[in-house]
C-alpha positions in Angstrom: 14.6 -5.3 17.7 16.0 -7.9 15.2 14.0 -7.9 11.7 14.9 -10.1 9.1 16.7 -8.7 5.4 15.1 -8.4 2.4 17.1 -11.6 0.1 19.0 -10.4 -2.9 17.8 -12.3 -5.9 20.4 -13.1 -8.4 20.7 -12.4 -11.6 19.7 -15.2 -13.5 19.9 -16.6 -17.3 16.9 -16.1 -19.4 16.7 -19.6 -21.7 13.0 -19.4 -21.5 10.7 -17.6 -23.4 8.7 -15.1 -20.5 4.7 -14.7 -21.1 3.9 -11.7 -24.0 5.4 -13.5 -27.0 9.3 -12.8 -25.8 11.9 -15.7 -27.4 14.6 -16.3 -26.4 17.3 -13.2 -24.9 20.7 -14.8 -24.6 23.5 -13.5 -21.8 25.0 -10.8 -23.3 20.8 -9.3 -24.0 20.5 -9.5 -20.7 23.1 -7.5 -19.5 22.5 -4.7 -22.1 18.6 -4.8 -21.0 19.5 -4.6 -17.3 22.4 -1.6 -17.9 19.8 0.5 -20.1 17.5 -0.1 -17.2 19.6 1.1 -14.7 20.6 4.0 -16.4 17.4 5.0 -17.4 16.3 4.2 -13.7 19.2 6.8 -12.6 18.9 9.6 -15.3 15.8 9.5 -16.5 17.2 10.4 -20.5 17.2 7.6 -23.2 20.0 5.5 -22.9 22.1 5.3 -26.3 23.9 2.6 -27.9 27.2 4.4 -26.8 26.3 5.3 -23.2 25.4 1.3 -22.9 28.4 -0.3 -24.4 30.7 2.4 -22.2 28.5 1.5 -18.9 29.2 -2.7 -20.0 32.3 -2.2 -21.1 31.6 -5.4 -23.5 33.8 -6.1 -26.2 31.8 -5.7 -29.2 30.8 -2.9 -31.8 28.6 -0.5 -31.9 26.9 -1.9 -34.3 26.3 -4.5 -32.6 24.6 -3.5 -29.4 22.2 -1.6 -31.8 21.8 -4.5 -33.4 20.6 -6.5 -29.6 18.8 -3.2 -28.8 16.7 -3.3 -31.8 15.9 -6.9 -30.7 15.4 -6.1 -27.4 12.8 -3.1 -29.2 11.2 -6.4 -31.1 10.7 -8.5 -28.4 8.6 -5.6 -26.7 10.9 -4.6 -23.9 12.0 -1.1 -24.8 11.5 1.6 -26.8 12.6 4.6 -28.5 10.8 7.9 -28.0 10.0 9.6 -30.6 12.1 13.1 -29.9 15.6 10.2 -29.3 17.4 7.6 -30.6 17.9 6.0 -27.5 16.0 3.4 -25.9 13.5 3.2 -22.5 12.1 0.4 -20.7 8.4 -0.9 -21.5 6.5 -2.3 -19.1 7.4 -5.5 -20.3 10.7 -4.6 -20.1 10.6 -3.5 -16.4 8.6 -6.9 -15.4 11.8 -9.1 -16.9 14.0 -6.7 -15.0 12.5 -7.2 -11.7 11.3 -10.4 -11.9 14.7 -11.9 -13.5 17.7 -9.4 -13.4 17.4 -6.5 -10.8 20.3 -7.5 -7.6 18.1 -6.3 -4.3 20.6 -4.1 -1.9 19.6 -5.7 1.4 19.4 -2.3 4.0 22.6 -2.9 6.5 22.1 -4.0 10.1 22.3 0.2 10.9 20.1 1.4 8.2 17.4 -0.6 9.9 18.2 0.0 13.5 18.0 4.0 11.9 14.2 2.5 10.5 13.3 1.1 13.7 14.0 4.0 15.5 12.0 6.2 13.7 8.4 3.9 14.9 7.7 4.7 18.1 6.2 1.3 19.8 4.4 3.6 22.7 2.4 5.2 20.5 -0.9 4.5 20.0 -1.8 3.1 16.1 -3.4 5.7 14.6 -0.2 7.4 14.9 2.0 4.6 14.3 0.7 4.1 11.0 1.0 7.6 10.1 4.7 7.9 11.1 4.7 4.7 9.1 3.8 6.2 6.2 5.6 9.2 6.6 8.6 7.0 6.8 8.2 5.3 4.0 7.3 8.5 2.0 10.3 9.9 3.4 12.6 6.9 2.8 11.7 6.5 -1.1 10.5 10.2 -1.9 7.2 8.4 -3.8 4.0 8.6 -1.5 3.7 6.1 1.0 0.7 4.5 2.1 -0.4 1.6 4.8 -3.3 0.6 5.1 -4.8 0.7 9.0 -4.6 -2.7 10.4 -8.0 -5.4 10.2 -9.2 -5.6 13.5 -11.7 -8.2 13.2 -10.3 -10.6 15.8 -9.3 -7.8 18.5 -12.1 -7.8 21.5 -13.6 -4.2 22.0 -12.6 -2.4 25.5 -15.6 0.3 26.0 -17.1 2.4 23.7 -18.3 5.8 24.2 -20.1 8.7 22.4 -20.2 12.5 21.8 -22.5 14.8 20.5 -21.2 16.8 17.5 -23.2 19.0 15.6 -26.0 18.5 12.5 -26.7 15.3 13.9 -23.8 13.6 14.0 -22.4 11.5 17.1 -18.6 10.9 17.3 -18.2 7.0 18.1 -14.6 6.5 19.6 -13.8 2.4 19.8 -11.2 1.4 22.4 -9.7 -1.7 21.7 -6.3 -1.2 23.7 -4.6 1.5 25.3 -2.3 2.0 21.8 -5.3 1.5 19.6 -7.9 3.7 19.7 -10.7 3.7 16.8 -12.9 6.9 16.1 -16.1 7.1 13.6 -18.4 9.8 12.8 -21.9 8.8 12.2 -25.1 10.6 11.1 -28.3 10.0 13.3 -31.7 11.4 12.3 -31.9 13.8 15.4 -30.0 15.5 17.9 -28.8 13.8 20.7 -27.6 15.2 24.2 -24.6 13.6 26.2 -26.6 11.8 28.9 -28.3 10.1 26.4 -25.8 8.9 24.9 -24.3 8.3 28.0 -26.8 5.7 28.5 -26.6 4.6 24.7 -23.2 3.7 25.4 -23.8 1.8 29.1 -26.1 -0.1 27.1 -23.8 -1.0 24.1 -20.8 -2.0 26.5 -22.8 -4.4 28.5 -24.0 -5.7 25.1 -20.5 -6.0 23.5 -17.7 -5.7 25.6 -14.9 -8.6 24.9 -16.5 -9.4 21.7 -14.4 -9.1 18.3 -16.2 -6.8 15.7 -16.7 -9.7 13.6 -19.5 -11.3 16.8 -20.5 -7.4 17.4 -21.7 -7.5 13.6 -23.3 -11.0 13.7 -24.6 -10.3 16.9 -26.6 -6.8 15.5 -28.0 -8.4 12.1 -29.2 -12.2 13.8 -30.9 -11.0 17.3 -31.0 -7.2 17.9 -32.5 -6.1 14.7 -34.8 -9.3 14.8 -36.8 -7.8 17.9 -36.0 -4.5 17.7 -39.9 -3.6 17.1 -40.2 -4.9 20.7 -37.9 -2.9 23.0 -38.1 0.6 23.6 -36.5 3.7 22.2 -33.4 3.7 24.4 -32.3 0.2 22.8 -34.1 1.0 19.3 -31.0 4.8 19.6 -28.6 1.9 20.4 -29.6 -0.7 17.7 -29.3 2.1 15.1 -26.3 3.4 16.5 -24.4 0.3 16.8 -25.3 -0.7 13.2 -23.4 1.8 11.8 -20.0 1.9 13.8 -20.1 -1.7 13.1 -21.2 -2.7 9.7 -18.8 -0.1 8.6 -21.3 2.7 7.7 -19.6 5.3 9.1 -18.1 7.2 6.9 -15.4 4.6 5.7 -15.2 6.5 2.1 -15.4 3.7 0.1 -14.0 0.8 2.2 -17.7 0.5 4.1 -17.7 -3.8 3.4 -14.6 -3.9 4.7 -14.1 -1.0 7.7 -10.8 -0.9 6.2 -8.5 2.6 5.8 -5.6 3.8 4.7 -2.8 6.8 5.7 -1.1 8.3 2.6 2.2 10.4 3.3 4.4 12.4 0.3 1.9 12.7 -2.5 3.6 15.4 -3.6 6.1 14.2 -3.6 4.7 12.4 -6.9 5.1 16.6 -8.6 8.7 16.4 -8.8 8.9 13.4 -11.5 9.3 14.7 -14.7 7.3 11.3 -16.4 4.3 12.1 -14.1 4.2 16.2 -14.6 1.1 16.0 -16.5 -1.4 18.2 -14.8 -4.7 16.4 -16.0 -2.8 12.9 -15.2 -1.5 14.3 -11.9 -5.0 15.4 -10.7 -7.0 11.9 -11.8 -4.4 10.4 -9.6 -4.8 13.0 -6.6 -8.7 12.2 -7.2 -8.0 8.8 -6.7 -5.8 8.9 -3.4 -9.0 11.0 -2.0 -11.7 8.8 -3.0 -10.0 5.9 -1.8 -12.0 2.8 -3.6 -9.5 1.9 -6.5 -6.3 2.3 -4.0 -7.9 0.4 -1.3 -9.3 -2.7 -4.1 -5.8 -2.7 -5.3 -4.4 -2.9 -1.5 -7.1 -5.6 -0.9 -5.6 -7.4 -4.1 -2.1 -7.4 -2.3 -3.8 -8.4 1.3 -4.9 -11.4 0.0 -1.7 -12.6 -2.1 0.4 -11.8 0.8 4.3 -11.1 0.5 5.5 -8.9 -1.3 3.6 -7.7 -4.5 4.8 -5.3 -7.5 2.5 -4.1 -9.9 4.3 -1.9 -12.8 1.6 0.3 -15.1 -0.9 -1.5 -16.9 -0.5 -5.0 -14.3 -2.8 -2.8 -11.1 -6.0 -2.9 -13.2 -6.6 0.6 -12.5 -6.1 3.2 -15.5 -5.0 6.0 -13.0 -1.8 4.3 -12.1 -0.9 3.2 -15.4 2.3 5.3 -16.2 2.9 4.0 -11.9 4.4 1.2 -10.2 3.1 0.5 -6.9 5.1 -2.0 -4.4 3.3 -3.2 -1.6 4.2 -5.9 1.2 1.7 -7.2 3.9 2.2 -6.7 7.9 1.1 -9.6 10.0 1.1 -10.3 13.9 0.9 -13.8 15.9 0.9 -15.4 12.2 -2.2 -13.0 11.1 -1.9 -11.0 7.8 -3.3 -7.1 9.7 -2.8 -4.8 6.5 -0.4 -4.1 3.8 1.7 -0.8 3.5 3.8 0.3 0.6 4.8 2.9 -2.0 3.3 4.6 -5.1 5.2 6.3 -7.8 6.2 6.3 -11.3 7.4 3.1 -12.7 11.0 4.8 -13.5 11.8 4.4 -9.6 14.7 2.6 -7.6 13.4 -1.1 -7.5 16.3 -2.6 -5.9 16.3 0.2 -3.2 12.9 0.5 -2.5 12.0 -3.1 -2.8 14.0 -3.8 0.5 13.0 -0.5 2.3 9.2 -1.5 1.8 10.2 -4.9 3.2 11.9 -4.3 6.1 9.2 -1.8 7.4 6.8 -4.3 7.2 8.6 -6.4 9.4 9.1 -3.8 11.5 5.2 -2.6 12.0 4.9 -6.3 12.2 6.8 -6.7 15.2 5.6 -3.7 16.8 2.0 -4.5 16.6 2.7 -8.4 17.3 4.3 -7.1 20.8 1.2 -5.7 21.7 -0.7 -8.9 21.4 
């Protein structure tokens, strides 16, 4: 399977003032912002005036590289701690680096061939997006997450049901042989197999071929309009239907959307040193279970399509703010499906990861565009 490279970006002169007050950085600013960067990025410590002009090898003074660092500390795009005397990135800082200086390490022809290898295209998608993740988690060592794929155009094969207990009824959604859907849904009684046996004949005749956007439509405009008038049979079916299509069944905060995700390597998140706080550490757990703010922000990325980087503050959600979260969309026959991508803290590998992300979206992409 041929997928396409991530492009380098070049570095690029900075003669224009970025948004956030910043003035002017000439050449030489540059380089010593991008080397304290990358050092920081690969060590983690506060990068001195020292360690930077050995790492440049620039032919000027100590004094004056503190002199550019303390500008680069005015213009808002690092820092000193308060325990060093050397500088870290801001979040400013790490916005000019990607967006301006960072040199993207396009994967070699083998790397991906060693990516594609690890997706198994005979699988059905439920596990393809999980291996998916776990790839990506793998990959990076941050916690990777893809979000299951929109399946509003794709027709509906059969549907069946099963009795589980305290009133619930297992809904399982057959779309293809490789994608295979299943909802839990909560009715207000028991129900036996050949009733919902019949339940299911019913809703088949009713729906099959139809995308989920028509099943939807097709519940709200004429079922529930006469549903006073048919008998209990199609009144179990109505009610049924209504939630494994309007997305009431069980979705954990994606129900307008019937959207999901798969999360690999969260704890993989526990070995940063930046993101060790305990309280911090369990909001951010919290919010991988409860799914609403990761799914908005994967929503956000959906709809922007391409590649999207979002570094603290810049996701809008105050549980990832010491994180950067890099997402990319996966499309098929020209259709944006989902996004996938990686969470962890903003001190993280951007011209590694940036490409890795990439190409696996390209790669799901293909997989899933085969199918159609």
């Amino acid at each position: 399977m041929t997928v396409p490279q991530a492009k380098a970006k070049k570095s690029i002169s900075i003669d224009n003032a970025p948004e956030g007050g910043v003035e002017h950085i000439n050449e030489r600013a540059q380089l010593l912002l991008k080397t304290l960067i990358e050092r920081y990025i690969r060590d983690g410590q506060p990068v001195g005036s020292k360690a930077l002009l050995a790492d440049t090898q620039l032919d000027l003074s100590p004094a004056t590289v503190r002199n550019v660092v303390a500008d680069l500390e005015r213009l808002g795009l690092v820092h000193s701690p308060h325990t060093s005397a050397g500088r870290v990135p801001t979040e400013q800082g790490y916005r000019m680096f990607i967006d301006n200086l960072v040199a993207i390490k396009p994967l070699h022809s083998g790397e991906v061939q060693t990516l594609a290898g690890q997706l198994d295209a005979s699988a059905d998608t439920a596990q393809l997006i999980e291996r998916a993740s776990s790839l990506l988690s793998g990959v990076t060592q941050m916690a990777g997450v893809v979000m299951l794929p929109f399946q509003k155009q794709v027709p509906l094969r059969q549907i069946e049901f099963l009795p589980l207990s305290e009133n619930r009824v297992l809904a399982i959604l057959v779309f293809n042989e490789q994608d295979v859907q299943n909802r839990v849904i909560h009715t207000g009684r028991a129900y036996g197999l050949p009733e919902l046996e019949r339940i299911a004949n019913y809703l088949n005749e009713q729906f099959i071929g139809k995308d989920l956007n028509a099943v939807r439509q097709h519940i709200l405009s004429e079922m529930r309009g006469t549903r006073e008038h048919v008998d209990r049979l199609m009144r179990s079916a109505i009610d049924m239907a209504h939630q494994v299509f309007d997305g009431e069944a069980g979705q954990q905060g994606s129900q307008d959307r019937g959207h999901d995700y798969v999360m690999a390597g969260v704890t993989n998140l526990m070995g940063y040193e930046e993101m060790a706080d305990v309280t911090r550490l369990r909001q951010l757990f919290e919010a991988f279970n409860e799914k609403q703010d990761i799914l908005d922000l994967l929503d956000k990325s959906m709809q922007a399509q391409g590649m999207q980087i979002f570094i603290g503050h810049e996701s809008g959600y105050e549980v990832l703010d010491n994180c950067s979260v890099i997402t990319a969309s996966y499309s098929a026959n020209d259709e944006v499906l989902g996004v996938l991508g990686v969470i962890g803290p903003t001190r993280m590998a951007y011209d590694r990861i940036i490409p890795a992300v990439d190409v696996t979206a390209k790669l799901l992409g293909a997989i899933l565009n085969q199918r159609n």
